[in-house]
Phi, psi and omega in degrees: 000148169276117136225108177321144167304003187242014191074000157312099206268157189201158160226162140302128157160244209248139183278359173246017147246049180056034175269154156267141160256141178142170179262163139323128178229135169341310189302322182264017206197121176309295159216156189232129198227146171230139170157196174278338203186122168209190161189147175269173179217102222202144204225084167291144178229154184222086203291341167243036151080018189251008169087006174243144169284119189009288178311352199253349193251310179257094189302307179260028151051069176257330187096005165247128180259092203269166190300136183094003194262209244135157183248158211253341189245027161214131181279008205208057201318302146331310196082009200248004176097332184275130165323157177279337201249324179265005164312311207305333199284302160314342191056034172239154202291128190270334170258012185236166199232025203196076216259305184307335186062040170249020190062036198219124184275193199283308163318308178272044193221000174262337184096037177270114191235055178180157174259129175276305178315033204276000166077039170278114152278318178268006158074028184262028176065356159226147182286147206263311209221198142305081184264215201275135165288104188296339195284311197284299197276147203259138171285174191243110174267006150239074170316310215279007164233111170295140139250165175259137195278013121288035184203131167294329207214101160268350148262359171071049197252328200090359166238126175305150161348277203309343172234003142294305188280084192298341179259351200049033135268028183083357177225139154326069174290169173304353180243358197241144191273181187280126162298339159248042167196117193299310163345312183260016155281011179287151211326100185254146200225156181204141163214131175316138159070066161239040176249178187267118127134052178266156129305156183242133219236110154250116179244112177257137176223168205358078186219178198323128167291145194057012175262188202235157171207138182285078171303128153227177209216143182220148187232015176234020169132166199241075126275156172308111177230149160314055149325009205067206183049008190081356147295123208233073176303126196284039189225118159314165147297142000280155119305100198272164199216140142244201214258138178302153162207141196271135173273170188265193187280017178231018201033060146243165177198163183225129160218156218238173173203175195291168172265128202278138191302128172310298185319335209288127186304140166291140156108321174288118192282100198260131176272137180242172160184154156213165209241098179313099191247125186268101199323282185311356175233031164097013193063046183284166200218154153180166209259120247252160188281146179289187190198151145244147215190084162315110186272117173274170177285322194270342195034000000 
């Protein structure tokens, strides 16, 4: 008689009495017993309490946690709040804290706006083991709106998760287009470097091919302003204009801009927009989605 590591019971003999044939190997097999009556007594561990058992995390049982493996002393490998053993349930990845590679880790891209995992096993308030990293993982500051953390583009909008939700945090904030709603990527503008003595970076997607667009910038409030043409701009006066830049033929474009003065306070909050103007259509306009953009160290 057998019992596999996997909790199996197996015998020897004749195979048309449900028996397996073949020999035994150390590697597959717990203990091995022969006679009329024998028992076991078999303890499988699961030492941080994450629902896999040691072997199942440290598979070829070295005491390292080599690649592709989970760690048997963290409930949480990865970092991203989902459990290791509870990844299986998301169909996400235990070691990647990002699975879609959409720039949303996986816990917030589920509504995990809190940590479970804290490695406390005995509820004495210090942790026993390896939980979740408060440093690493981001909480979801809107649970109730999800995305899914297999898919890059949960609305199939054309623009990734990670760069609708421009802060990452998991909620629709006022500047940020929705991730679940395909409709407000239609020429959506974001913008990059916005600390002190950065270049400031403007990126448009999915807009008119070949058109051309006007970024401007306000440092005194996102009210509603006139602007002619019939444009009505989420930017107070005054209103800064920079320089045009033509999206390709797939309506993107990149543009690089003046530098924020090294001198510039942290935390002052700068407004974007831009007007998209399109040639090929007699030169009719419209406008790109605001943005607020607080100048930071991470810009």
């Amino acid at each position: 008689m057998g019992l596999r590591t996997n909790g199996t019971l197996v015998s020897w003999g004749s195979d048309s009495k449900g028996q397996v044939t073949g020999t035994p190997t150390d590697n597959d097999y717990l203990a091995i017993a022969c006679g009329e009556a024998f028992s076991i007594s078999l303890q499988r561990t699961d030492s941080d309490a994450d629902g896999l058992y040691d072997e199942q995390e440290d598979l070829d049982r070295d005491g390292f946690v080599d690649q592709g493996e989970t760690d048997p002393l963290d409930q949480d490998t990865d970092n991203d709040a989902i459990g290791d053993a509870q990844e299986a349930t998301y169909g996400t990845s235990p070691i990647l804290t990002d699975t879609d590679g959409d720039g949303l880790q996986d816990g917030l891209e589920v509504g995990f706006d809190n940590i479970v995992w804290n490695g406390d096993l005995d509820g004495d308030g210090t942790p026993d083991v390896d939980g979740t990293d408060p440093n690493v993982f981001t909480p979801d500051q809107d649970p109730s709106s999800t995305t899914d953390p297999l898919n890059q583009d949960t609305d199939g909008g054309g623009i990734i998760d990670g760069l609708e939700d421009t802060n990452r945090d998991g909620a629709v904030d006022t500047f940020d287009t929705n991730p679940n709603l395909a409709i407000d990527d239609d020429l959506a503008m974001y913008v990059e470097g916005v600390s002190p003595g950065a270049f400031v970076k403007f990126t448009v997607r999915q807009g008119q091919p070949n058109a051309l667009v006007l970024p401007c910038y306000s440092i005194t409030g996102a009210g509603l302003t006139d602007v002619g043409n019939g444009l009505i701009m989420s930017l107070r006066m005054p209103i800064e204009q920079l320089a045009t830049f033509q999206l390709d033929a797939n309506g993107f474009g990149e543009f690089v801009s003046r530098r924020i003065p090294s001198s510039a306070p942290l935390g002052l909050p700068i407004w974007f927009q831009g007007i998209e103007i399109r040639v090929q259509s007699g030169g009719s306009f419209r406008l790109t989605n605001g943005l607020e953009k607080p100048i930071s160290v991470e810009g």
